[in-house]
FIKOLZA-1660 file (N, C-alpha, C; in steps of 0.1 Angstrom, whole numbers, plus 5000, padded with zeros to 4 digits):
% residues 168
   i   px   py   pz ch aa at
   1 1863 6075 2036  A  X  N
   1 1867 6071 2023  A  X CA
   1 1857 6061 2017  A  X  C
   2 1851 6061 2004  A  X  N
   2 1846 6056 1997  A  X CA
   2 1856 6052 1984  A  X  C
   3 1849 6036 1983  A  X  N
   3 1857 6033 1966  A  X CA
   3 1849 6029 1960  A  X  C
   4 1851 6032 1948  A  X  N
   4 1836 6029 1941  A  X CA
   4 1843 6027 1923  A  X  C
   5 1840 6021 1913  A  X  N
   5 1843 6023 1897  A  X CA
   5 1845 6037 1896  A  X  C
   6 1857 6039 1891  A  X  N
   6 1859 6052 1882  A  X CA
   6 1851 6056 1876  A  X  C
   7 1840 6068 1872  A  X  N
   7 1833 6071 1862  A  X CA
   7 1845 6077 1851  A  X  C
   8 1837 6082 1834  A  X  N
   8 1845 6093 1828  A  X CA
   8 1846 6105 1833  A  X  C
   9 1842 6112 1843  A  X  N
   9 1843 6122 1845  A  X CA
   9 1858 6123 1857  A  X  C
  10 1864 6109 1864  A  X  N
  10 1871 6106 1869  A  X CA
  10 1886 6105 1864  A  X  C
  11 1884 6102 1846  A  X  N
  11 1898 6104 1838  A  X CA
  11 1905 6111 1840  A  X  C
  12 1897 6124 1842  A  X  N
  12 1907 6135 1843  A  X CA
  12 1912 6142 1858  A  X  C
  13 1907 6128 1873  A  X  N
  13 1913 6132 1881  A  X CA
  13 1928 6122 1881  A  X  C
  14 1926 6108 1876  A  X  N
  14 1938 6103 1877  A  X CA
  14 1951 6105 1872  A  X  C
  15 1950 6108 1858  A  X  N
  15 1967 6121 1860  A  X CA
  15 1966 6127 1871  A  X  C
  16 1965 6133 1872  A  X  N
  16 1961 6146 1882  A  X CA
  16 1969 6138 1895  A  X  C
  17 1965 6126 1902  A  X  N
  17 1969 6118 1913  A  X CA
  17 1985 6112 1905  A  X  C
  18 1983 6109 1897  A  X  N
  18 1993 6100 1894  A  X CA
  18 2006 6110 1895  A  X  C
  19 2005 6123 1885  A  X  N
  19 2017 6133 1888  A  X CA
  19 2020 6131 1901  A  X  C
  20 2013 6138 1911  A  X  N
  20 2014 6141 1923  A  X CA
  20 2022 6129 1932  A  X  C
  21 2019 6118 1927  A  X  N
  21 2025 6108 1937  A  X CA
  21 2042 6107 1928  A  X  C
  22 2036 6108 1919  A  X  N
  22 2056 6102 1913  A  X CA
  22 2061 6112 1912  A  X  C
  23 2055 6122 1919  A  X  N
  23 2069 6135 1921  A  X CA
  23 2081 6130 1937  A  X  C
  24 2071 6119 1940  A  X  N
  24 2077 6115 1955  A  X CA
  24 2095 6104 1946  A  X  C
  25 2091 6100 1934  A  X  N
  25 2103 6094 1934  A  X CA
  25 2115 6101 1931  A  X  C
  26 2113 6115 1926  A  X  N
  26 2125 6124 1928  A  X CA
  26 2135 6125 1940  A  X  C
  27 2128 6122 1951  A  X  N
  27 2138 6123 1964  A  X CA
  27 2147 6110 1969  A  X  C
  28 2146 6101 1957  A  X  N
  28 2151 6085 1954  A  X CA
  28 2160 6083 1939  A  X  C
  29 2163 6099 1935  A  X  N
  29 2172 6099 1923  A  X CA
  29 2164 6090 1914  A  X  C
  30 2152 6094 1911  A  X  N
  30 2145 6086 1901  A  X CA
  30 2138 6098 1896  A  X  C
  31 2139 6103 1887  A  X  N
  31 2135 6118 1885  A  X CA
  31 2130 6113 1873  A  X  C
  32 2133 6103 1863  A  X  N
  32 2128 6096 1851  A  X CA
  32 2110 6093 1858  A  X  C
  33 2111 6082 1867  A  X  N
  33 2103 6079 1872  A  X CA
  33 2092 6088 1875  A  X  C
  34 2093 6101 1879  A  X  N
  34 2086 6111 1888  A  X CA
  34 2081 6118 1866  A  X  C
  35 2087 6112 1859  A  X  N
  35 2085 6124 1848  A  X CA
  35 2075 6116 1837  A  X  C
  36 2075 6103 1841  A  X  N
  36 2067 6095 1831  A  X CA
  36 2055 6098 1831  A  X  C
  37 2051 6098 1816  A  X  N
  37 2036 6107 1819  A  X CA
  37 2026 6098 1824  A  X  C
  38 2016 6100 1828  A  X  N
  38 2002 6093 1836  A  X CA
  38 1998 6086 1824  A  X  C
  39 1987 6077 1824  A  X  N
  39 1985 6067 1812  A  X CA
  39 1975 6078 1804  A  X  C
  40 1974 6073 1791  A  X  N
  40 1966 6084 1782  A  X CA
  40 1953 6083 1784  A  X  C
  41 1943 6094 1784  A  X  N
  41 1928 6094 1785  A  X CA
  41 1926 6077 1777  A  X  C
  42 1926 6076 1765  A  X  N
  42 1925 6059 1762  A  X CA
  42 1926 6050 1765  A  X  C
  43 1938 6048 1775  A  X  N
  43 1941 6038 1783  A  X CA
  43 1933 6039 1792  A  X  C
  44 1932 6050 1801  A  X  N
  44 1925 6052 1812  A  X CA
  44 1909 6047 1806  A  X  C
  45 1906 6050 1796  A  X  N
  45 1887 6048 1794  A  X CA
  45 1889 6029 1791  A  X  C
  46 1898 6025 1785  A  X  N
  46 1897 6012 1780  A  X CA
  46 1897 6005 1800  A  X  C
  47 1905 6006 1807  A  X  N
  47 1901 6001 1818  A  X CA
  47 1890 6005 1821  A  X  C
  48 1885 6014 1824  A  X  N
  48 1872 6022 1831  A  X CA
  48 1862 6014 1822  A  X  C
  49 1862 6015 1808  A  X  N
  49 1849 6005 1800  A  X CA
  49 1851 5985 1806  A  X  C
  50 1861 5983 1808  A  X  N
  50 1863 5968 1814  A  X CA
  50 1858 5965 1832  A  X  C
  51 1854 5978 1835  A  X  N
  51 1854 5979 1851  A  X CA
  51 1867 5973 1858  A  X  C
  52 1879 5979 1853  A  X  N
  52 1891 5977 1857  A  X CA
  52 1899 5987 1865  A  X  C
  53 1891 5999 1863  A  X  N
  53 1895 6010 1875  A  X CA
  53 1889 6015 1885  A  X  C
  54 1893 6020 1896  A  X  N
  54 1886 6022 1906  A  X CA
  54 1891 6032 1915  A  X  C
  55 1882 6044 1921  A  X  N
  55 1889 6053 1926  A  X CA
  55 1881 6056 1938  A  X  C
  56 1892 6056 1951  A  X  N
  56 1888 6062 1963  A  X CA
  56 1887 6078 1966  A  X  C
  57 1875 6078 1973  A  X  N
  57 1870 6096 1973  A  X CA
  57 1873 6097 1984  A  X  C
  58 1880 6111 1991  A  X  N
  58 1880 6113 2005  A  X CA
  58 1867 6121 2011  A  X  C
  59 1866 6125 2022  A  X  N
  59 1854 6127 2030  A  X CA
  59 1843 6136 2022  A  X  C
  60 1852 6147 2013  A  X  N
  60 1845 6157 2005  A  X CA
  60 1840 6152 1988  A  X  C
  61 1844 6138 1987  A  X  N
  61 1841 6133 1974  A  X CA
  61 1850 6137 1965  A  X  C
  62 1860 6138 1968  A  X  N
  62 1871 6140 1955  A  X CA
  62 1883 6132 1953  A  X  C
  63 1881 6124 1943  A  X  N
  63 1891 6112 1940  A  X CA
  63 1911 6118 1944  A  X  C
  64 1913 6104 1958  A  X  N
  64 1926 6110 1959  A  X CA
  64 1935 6097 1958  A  X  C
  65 1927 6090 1952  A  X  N
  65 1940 6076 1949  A  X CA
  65 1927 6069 1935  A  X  C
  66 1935 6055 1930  A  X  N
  66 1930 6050 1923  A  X CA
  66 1938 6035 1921  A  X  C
  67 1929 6027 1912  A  X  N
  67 1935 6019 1911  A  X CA
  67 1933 6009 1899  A  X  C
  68 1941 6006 1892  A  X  N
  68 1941 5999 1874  A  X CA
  68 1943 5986 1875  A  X  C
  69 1938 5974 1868  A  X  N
  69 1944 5961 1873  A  X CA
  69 1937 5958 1862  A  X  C
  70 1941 5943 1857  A  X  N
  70 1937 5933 1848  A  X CA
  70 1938 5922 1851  A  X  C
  71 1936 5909 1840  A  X  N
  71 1936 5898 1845  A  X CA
  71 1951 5896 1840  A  X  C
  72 1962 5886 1842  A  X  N
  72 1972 5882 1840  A  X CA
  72 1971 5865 1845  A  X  C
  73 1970 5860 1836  A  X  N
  73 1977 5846 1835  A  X CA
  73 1965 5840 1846  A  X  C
  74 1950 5845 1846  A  X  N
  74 1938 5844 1852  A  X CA
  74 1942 5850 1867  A  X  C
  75 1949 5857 1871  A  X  N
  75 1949 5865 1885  A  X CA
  75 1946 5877 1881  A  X  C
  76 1944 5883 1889  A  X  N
  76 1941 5901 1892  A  X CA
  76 1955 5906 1896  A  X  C
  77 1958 5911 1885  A  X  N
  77 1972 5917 1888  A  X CA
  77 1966 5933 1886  A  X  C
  78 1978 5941 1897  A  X  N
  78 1979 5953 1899  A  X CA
  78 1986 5957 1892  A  X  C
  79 1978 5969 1881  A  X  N
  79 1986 5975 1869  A  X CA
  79 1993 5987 1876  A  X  C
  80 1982 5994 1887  A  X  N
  80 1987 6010 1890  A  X CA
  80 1978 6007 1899  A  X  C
  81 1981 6016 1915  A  X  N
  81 1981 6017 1924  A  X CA
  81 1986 6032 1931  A  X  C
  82 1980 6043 1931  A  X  N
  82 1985 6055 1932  A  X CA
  82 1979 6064 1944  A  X  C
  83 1981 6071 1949  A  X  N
  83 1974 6077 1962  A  X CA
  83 1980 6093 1965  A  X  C
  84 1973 6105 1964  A  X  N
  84 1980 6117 1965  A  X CA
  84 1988 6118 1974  A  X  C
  85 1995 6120 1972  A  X  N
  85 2005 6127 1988  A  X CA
  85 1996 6132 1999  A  X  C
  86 1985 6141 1995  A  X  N
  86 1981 6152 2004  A  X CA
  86 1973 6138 2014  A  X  C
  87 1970 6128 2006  A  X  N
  87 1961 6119 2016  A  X CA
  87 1971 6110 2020  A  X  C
  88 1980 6107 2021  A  X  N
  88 1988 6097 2024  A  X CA
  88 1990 6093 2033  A  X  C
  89 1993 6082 2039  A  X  N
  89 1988 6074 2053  A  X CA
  89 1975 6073 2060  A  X  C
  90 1971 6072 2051  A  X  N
  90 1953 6070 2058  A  X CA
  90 1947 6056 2052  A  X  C
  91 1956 6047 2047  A  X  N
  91 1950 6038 2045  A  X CA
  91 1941 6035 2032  A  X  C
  92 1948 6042 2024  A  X  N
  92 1939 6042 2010  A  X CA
  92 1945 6031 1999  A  X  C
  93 1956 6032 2000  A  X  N
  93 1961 6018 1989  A  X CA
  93 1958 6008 1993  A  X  C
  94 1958 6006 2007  A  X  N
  94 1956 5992 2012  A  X CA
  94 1940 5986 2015  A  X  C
  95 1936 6000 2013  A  X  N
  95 1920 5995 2013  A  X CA
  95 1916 5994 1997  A  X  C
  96 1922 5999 1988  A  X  N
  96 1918 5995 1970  A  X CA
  96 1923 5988 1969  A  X  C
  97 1936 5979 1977  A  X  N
  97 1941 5964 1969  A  X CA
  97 1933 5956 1979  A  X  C
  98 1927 5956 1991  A  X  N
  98 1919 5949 2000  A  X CA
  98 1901 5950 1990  A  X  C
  99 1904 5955 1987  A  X  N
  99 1891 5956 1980  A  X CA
  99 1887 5950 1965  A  X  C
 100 1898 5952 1957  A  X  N
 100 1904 5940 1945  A  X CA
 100 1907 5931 1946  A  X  C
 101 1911 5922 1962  A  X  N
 101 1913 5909 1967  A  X CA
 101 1897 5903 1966  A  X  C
 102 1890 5912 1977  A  X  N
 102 1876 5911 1979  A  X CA
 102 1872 5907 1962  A  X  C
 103 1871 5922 1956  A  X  N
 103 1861 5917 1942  A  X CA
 103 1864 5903 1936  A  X  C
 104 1878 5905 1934  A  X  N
 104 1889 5890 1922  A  X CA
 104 1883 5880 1928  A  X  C
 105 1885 5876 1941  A  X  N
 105 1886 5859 1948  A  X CA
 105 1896 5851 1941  A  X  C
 106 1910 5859 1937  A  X  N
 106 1919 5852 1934  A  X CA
 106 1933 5860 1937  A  X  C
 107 1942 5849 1938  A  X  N
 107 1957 5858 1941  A  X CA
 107 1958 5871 1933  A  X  C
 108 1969 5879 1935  A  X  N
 108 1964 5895 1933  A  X CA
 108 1981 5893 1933  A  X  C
 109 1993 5898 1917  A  X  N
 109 2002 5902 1916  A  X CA
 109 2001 5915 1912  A  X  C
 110 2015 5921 1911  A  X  N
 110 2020 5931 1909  A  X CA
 110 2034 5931 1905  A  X  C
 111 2037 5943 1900  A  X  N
 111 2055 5943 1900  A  X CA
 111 2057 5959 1899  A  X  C
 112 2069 5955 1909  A  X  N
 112 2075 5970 1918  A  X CA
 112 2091 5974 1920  A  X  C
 113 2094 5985 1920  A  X  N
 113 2111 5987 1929  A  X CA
 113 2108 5978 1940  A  X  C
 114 2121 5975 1936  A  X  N
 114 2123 5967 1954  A  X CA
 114 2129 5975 1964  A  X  C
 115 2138 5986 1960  A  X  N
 115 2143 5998 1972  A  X CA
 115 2134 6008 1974  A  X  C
 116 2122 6013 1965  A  X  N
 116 2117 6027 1974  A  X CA
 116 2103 6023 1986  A  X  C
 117 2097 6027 1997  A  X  N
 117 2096 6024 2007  A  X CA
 117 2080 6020 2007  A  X  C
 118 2076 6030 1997  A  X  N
 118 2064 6028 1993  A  X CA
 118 2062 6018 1979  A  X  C
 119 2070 6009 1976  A  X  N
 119 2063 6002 1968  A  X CA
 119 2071 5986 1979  A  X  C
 120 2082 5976 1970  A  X  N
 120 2080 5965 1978  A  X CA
 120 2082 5966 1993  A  X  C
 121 2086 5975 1998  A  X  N
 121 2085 5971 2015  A  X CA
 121 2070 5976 2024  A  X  C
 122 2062 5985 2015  A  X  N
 122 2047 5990 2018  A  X CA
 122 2041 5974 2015  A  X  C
 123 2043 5965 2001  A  X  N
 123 2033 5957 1996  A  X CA
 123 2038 5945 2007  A  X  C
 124 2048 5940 2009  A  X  N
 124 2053 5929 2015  A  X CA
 124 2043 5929 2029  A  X  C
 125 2042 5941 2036  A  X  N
 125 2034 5944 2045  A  X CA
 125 2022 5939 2044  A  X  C
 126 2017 5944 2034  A  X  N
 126 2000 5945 2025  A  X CA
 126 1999 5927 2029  A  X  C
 127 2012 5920 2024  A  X  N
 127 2007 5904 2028  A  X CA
 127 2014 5896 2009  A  X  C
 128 2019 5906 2005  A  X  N
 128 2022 5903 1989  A  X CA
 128 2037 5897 1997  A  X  C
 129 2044 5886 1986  A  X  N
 129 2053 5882 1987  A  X CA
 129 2061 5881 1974  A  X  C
 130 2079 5882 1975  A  X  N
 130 2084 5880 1962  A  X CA
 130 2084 5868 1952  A  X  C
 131 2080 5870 1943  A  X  N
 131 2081 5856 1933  A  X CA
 131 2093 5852 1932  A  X  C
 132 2097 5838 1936  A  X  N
 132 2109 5835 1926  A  X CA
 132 2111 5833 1909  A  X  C
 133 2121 5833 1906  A  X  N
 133 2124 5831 1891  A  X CA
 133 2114 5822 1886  A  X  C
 134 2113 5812 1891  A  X  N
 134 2102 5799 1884  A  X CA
 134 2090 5803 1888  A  X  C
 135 2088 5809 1897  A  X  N
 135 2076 5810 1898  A  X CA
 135 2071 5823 1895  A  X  C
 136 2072 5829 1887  A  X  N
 136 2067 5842 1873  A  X CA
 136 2064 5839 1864  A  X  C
 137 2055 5836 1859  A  X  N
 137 2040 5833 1851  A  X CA
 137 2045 5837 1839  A  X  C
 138 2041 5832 1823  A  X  N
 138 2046 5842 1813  A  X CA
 138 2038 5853 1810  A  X  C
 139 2024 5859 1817  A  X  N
 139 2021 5867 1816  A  X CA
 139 2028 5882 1821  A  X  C
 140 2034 5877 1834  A  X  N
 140 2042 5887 1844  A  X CA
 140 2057 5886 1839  A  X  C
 141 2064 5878 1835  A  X  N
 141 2078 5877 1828  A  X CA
 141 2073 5893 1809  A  X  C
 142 2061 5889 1806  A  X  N
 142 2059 5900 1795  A  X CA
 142 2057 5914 1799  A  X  C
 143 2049 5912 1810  A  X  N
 143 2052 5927 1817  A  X CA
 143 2063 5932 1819  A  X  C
 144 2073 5923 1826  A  X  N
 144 2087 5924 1829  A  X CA
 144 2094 5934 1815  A  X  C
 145 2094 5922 1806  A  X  N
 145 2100 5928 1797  A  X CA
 145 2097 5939 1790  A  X  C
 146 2082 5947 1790  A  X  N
 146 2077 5959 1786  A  X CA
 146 2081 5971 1799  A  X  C
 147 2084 5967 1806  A  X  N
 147 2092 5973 1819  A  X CA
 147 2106 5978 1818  A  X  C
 148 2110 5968 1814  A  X  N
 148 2124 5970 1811  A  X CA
 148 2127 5983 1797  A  X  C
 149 2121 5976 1787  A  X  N
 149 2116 5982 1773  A  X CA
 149 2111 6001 1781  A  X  C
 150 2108 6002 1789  A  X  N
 150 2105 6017 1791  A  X CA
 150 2115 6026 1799  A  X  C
 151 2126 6012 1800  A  X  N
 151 2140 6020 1813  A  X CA
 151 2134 6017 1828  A  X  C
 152 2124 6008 1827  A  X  N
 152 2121 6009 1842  A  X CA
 152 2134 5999 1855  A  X  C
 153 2142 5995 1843  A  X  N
 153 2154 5983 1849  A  X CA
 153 2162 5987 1854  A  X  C
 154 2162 6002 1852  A  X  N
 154 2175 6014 1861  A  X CA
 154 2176 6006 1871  A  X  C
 155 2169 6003 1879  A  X  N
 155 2159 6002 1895  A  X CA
 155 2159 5988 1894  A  X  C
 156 2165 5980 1908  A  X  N
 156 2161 5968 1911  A  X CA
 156 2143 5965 1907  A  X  C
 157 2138 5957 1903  A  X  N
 157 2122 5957 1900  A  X CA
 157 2116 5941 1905  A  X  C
 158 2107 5938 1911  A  X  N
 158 2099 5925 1910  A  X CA
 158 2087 5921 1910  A  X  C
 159 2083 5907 1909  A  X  N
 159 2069 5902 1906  A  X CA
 159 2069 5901 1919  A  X  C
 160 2059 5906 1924  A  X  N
 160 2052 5903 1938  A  X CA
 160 2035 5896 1937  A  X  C
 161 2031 5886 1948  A  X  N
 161 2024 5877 1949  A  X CA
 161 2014 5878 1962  A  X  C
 162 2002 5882 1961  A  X  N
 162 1995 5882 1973  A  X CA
 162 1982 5871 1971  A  X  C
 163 1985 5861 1980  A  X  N
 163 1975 5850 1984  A  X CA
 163 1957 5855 1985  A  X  C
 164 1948 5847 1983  A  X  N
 164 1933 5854 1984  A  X CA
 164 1934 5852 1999  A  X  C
 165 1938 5844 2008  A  X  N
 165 1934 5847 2020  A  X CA
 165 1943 5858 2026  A  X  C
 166 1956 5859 2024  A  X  N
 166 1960 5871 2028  A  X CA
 166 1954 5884 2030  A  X  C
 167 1958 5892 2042  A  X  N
 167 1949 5905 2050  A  X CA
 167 1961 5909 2054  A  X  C
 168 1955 5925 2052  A  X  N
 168 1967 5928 2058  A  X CA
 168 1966 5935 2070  A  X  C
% end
């Protein structure tokens, strides 16, 4: 596995991963979830021009995870974190957020379901931990509420918190 910057020619493998994975939340009665479209080529290039995305190739060179992040309230927060099914368990999410700990040199949030298996009980693992109420930043409380704003509230949801020395 190699991870390296997204190039443009990489836009148009991330839909591509992103379907593939949130067809997995259909079997968690989240079929909204599985149906949300992948981010638009625009969004996708405005990260990729900020060197904000990044995508792991498997042995043959072809992008089978990726990963979106920004700065939030000066941390590296994880926007999207996605990994094909076909490659799954091999260690690929956890080496692109071990790798954005590496680049950032700073705590590393996110916000996730707290019930399906692969988001908080996969990251808790990773070394992320839940925020309490006070301790959600108002950059991550705005995410929240643009979260909610898209129906993502169906679903228990949280800010999760990974330390720079944390390893997982």
């Amino acid at each position: 596995m190699f991870i390296r910057l997204a190039t443009a020619a990489d836009l148009s493998e991330i839909p591509r991963i992103e379907l593939a994975a949130g067809e997995l939340f259909r079997a968690f009665g989240m079929a909204e979830v599985a149906e949300h479209a992948p981010p638009s080529p625009e969004v996708l290039e405005g990260y990729r021009h900020e060197g904000h995305a990044w995508v792991a190739d498997d042995e043959d060179g072809r992008a089978v995870g990726y990963l979106l992040h920004e700065e939030v309230d000066g941390l590296a927060h994880v926007e999207q974190v996605s990994v094909h099914p076909g490659a799954a368990h091999r260690g690929i999410g956890r080496a692109l957020i071990d790798d954005l700990a590496v680049r950032a040199g700073t705590a590393l949030t996110l916000t996730t379901f707290v019930d399906v298996p692969w988001n908080a009980p996969y990251y808790a693992r990773l070394g992320f931990r839940p925020l309490a109420g006070d301790e959600v930043s108002p950059g991550l409380r705005e995410i929240r509420r643009a979260e909610a704003a898209m129906g993502l509230d169906a679903w228990p949801r949280i800010c999760m918190r990974r330390e720079p020395a944390a390893r997982a």
